[in-house]
ZASESE-9603 format. One record per residue: chain; y, x, z of N, C-alpha, C in turn; residue in three letters. Coordinates in nm, 2 decimals. Each point is the difference from the previous one (the first is absolute). Example, Ala and Ser with C-alpha at 12.3 -4.5 7.8 and 13.67 -1.06 7.14 Angstrom:
REM ZASESE-9603
A,-0.57,1.32,0.78,0.12,-0.09,0.00,0.12,0.09,0.00,ALA
A,0.11,-0.04,-0.07,0.11,0.09,0.00,0.11,-0.08,0.08,SER
END
This chain:
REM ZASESE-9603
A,-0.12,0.08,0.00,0.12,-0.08,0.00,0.13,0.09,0.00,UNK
A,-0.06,0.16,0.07,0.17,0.04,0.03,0.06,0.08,-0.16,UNK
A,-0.15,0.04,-0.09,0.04,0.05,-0.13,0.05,-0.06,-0.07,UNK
A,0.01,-0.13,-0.04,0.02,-0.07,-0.11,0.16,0.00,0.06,UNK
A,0.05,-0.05,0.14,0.14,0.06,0.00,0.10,0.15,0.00,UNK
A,-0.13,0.06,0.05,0.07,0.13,-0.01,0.02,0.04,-0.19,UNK
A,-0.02,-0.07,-0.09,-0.08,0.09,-0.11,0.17,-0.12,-0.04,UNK
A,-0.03,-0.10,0.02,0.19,-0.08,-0.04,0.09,0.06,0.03,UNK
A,0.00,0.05,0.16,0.12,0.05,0.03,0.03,0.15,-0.05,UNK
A,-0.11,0.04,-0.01,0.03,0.13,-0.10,0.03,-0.04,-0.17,UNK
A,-0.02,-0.08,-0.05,0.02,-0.03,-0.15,0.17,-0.05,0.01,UNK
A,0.03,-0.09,0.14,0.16,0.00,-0.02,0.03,0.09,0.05,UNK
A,-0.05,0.09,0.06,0.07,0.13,0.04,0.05,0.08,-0.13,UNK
A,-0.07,0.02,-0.13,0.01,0.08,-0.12,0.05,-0.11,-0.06,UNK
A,0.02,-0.11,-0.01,0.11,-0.07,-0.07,0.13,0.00,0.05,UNK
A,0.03,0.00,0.12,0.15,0.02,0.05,-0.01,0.15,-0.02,UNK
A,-0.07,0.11,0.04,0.08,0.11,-0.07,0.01,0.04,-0.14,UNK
A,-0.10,-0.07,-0.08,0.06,0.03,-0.18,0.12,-0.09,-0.03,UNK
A,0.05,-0.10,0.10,0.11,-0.09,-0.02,0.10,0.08,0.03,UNK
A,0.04,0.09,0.09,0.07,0.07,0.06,0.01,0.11,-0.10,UNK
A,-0.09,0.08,0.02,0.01,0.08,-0.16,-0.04,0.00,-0.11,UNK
A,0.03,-0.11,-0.06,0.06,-0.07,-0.12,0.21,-0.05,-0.01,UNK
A,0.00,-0.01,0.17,0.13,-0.05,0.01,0.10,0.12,-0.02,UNK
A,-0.10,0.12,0.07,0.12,0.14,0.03,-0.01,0.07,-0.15,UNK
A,-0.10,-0.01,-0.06,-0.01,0.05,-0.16,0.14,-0.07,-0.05,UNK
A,-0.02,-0.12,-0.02,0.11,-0.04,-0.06,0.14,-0.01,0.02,UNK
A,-0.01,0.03,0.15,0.14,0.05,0.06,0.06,0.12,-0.05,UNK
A,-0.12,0.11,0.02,-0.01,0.14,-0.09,0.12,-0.04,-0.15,UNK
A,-0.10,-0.05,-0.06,0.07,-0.03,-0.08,0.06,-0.05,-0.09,UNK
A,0.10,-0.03,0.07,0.11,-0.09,0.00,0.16,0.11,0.04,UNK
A,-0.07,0.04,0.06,0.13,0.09,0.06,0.04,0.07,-0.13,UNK
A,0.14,0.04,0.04,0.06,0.08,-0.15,-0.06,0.15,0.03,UNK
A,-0.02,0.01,-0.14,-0.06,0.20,0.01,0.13,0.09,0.07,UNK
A,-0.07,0.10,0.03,0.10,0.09,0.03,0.04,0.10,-0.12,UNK
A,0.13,-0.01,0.04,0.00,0.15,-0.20,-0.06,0.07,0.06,UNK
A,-0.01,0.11,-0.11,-0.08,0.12,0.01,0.06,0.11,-0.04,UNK
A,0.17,-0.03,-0.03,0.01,0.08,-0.07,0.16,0.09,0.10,UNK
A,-0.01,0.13,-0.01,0.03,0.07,0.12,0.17,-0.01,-0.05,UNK
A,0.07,0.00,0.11,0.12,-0.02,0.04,0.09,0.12,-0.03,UNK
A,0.13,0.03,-0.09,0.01,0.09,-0.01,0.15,0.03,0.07,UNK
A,0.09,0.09,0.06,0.09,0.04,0.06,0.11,-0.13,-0.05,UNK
A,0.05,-0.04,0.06,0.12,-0.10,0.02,0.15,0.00,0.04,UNK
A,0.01,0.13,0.09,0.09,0.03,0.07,0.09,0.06,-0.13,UNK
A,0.13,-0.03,0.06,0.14,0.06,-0.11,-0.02,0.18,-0.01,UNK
A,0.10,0.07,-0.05,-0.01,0.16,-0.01,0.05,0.07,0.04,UNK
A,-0.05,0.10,0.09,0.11,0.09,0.03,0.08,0.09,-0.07,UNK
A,0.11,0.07,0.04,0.10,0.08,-0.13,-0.06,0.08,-0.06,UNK
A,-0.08,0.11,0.09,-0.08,0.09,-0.02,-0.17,-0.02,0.04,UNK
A,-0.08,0.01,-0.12,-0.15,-0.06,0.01,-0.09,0.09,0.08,UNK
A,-0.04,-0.04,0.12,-0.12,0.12,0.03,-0.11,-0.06,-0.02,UNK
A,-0.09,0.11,0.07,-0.15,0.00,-0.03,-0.08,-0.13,0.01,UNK
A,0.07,-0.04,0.14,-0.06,-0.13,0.08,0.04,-0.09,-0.12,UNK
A,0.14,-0.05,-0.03,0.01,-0.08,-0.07,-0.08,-0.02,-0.16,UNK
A,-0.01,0.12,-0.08,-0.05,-0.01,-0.12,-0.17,-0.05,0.04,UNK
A,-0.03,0.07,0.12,-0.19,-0.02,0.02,0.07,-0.20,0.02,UNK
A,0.06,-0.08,0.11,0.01,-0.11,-0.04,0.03,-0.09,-0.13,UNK
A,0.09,0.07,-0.09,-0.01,-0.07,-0.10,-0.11,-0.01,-0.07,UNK
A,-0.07,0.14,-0.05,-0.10,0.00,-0.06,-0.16,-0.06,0.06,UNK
A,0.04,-0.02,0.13,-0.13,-0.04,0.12,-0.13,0.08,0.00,UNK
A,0.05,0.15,0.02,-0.07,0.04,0.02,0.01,0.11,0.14,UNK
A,-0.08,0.09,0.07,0.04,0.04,0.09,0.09,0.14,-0.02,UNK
A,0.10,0.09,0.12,0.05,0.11,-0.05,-0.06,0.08,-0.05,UNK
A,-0.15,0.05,0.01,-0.03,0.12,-0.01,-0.14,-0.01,-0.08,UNK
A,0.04,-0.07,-0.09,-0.14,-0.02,-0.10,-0.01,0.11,-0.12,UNK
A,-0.10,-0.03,-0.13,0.03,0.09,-0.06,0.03,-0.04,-0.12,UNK
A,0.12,0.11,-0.08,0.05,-0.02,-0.12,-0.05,-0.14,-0.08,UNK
A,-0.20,0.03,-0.04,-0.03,-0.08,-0.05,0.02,-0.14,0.05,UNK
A,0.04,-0.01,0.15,-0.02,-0.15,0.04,0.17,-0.07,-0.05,UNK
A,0.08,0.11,0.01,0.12,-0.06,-0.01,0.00,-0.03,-0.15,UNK
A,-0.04,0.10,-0.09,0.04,-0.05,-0.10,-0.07,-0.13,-0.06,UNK
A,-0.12,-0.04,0.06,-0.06,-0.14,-0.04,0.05,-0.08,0.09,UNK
A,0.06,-0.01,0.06,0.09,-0.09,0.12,0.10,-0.02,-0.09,UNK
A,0.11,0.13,-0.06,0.09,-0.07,-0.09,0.01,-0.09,-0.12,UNK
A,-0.16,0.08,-0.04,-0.05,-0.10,-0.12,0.04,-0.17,0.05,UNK
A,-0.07,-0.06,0.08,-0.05,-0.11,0.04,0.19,-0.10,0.03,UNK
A,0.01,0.08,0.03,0.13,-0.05,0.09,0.08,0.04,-0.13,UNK
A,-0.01,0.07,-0.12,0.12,-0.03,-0.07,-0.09,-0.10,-0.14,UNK
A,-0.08,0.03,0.00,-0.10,-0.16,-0.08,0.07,-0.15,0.09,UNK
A,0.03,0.02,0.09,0.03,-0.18,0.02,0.15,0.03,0.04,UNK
A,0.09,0.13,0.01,0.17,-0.02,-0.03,0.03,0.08,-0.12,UNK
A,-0.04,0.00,-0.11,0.03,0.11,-0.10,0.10,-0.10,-0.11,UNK
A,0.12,0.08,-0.03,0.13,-0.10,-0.03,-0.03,-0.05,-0.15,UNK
A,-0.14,0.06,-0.11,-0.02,-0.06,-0.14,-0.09,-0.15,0.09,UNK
A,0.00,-0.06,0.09,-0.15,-0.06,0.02,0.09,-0.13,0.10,UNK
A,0.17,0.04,0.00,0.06,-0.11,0.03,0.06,0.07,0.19,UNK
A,-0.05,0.15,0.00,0.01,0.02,0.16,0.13,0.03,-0.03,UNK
A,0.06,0.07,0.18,0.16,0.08,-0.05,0.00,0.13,0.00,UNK
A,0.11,0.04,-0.08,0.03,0.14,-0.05,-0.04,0.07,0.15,UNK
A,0.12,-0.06,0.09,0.03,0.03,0.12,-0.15,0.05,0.10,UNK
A,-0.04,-0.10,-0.02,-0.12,-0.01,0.11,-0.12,0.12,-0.09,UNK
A,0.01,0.00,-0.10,-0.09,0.11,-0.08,0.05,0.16,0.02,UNK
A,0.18,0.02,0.03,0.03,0.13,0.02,-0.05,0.02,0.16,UNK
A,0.03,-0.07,0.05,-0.01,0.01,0.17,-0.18,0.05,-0.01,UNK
A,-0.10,-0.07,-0.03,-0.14,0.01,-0.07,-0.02,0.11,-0.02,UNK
A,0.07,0.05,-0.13,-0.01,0.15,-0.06,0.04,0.10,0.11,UNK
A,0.16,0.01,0.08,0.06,0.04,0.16,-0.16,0.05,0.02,UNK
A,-0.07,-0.13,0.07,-0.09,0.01,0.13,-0.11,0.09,-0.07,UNK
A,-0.06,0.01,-0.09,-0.12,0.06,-0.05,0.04,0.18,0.01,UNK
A,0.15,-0.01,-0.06,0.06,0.15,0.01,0.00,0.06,0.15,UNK
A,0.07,-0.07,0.09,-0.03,0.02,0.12,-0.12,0.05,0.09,UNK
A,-0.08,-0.05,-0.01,-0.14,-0.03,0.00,-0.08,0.11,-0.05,UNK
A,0.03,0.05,-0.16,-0.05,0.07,-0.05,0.09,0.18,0.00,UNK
A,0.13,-0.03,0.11,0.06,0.10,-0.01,0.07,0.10,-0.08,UNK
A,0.06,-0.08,-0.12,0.05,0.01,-0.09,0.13,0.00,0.05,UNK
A,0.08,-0.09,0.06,0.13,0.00,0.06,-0.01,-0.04,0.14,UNK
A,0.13,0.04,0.00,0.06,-0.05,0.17,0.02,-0.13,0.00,UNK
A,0.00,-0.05,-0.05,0.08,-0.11,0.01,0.10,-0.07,-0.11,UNK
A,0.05,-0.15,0.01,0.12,-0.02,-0.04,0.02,0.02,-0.15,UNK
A,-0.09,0.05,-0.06,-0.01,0.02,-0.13,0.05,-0.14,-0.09,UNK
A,0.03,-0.12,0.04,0.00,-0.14,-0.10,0.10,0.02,-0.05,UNK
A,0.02,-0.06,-0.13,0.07,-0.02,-0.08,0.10,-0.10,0.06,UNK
A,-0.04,-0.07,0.10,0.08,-0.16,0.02,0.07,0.04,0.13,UNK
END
């Protein structure tokens, strides 16, 4: 007598929890995605560009190497490059930070 209820109460047991997770799946997703796509320096310019600042524009760290900077600049002047609709401006400051970076100048080198 006590099987035939234990064997129920276990069958609503596995139906309230595939109800439950069937509910959180769908809550899953429903929610908006998160981007994915990384965040690049925001902040206005200083007069004179250092190290700190060019590694944030380009998002990468101070003390990486050549090769990382210069595919960092790739990337970052692929989505502000001024034939492609980006600004002049924002492409010299770009060019600035790679030089910096790559120790080419002191600084301050823009055109603008």
């Amino acid at each position: 007598m006590a099987t035939p209820f234990l064997a129920g109460l276990a069958i609503a047991a596995a139906a309230l929890a595939g109800r439950y997770g069937i509910q959180a799946w769908q809550a899953i997703k429903t929610r908006p995605p998160k981007p994915k796509i990384r965040k690049f320096y925001e902040g206005g310019f200083q007069t004179t560009m250092t190290k700190r600042e060019a590694a944030l524009i380009l998002g990468v760290r101070e003390n990486v190497t050549p090769d990382k900077v210069k595919e960092a600049h790739r990337r970052v002047m692929v989505a502000n490059h001024p034939d492609a609709g980006g600004s002049h401006y924002l492409a010299s400051k770009i060019n600035e930070a790679k030089d910096v970076m790559l120790g080419k100048t002191k600084g301050s080198g823009s055109a603008f």
